[in-house]
C-alpha positions in Angstrom: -21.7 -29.8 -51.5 -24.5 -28.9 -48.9 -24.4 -25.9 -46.6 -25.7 -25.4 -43.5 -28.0 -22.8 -42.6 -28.2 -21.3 -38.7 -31.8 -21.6 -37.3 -33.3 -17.6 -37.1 -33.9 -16.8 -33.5 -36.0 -14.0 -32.7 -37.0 -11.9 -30.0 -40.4 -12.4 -27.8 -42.0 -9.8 -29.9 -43.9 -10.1 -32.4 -46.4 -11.6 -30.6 -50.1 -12.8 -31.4 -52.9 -10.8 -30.8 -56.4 -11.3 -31.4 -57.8 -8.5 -33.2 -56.6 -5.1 -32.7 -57.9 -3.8 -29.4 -55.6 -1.8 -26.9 -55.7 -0.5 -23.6 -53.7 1.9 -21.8 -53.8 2.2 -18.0 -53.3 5.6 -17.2 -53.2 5.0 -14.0 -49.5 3.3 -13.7 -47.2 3.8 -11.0 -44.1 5.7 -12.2 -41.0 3.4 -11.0 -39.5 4.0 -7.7 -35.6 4.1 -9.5 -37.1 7.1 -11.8 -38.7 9.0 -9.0 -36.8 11.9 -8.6 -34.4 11.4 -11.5 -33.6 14.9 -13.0 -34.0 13.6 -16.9 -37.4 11.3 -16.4 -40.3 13.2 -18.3 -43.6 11.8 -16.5 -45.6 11.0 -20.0 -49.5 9.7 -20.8 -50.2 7.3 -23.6 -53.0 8.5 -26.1 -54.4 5.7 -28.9 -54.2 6.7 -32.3 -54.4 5.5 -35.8 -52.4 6.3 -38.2 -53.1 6.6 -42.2 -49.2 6.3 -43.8 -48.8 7.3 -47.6 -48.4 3.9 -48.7 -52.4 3.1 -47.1 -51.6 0.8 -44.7 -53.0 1.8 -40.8 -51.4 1.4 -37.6 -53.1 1.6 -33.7 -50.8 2.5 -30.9 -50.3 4.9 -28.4 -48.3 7.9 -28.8 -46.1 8.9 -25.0 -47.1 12.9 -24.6 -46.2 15.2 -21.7 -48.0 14.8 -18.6 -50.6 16.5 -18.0 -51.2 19.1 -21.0 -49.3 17.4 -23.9 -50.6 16.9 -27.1 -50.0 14.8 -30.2 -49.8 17.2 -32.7 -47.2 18.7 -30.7 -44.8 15.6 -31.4 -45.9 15.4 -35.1 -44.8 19.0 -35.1 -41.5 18.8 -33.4 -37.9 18.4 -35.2 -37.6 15.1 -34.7 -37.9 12.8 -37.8 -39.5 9.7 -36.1 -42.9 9.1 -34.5 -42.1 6.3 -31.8 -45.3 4.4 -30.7 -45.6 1.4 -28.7 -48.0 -2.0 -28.2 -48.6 -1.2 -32.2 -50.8 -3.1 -34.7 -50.8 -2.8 -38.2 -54.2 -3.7 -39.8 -54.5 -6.7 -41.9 -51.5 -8.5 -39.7 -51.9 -10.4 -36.9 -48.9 -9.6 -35.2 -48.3 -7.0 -32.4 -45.2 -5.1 -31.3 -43.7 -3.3 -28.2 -42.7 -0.6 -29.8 -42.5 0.8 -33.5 -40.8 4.0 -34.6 -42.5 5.7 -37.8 -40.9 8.1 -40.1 -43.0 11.2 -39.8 -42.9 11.8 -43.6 -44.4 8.6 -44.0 -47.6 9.7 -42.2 -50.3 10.9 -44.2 -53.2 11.6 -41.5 -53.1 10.6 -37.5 -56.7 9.8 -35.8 -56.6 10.3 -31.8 -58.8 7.9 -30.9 -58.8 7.8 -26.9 -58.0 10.8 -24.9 -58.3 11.0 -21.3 
């Protein structure tokens, strides 16, 4: 008796990246649709690294308020998750759109670009 296994599809991310540079442009133009919106929080990507317990590092950028916010004050809210986006995770040569971290899980954060 042989069973028959369903082919794994996946979503477009992960996707390949060479090495583990990222850049934000700081300079995007907020969408027209949100402009005005009553709930849209304008935010500004800062690069960091993160150092988790179990010693693996992650690079991505961390949304805070625009134009004052700071990272620490996300690791320091009440929220359980640090959500990051166009993350890599060194030794892996994969890439993704967005990652969401538990917070307890993070052992030290490195800002690495702030401007």
């Amino acid at each position: 008796m042989s069973s028959s296994v369903a082919p794994v599809v996946r979503p477009p991310f992960p996707r390949m990246v060479e090495g583990t540079e990222l850049a934000a442009n700081n300079d995007e133009a907020v969408e027209p649709s949100r402009v005005g919106h009553t709930h849209f929080i304008h935010k500004r990507p800062i690069l960091v690294k993160l150092l988790l317990t179990s010693g693996q590092e992650c690079i991505g950028f961390c949304h805070v308020d625009y134009p004052d916010g700071r990272v620490s004050d996300i690791i320091n809210d009440d929220r359980n998750f640090l959500p990051l986006t166009k993350v890599s995770i060194a030794g892996h040569h994969l890439a993704y759109d967005f990652l969401s971290v538990n917070k307890s899980l993070v052992a030290m954060v490195y800002e690495m670009d702030r401007q």
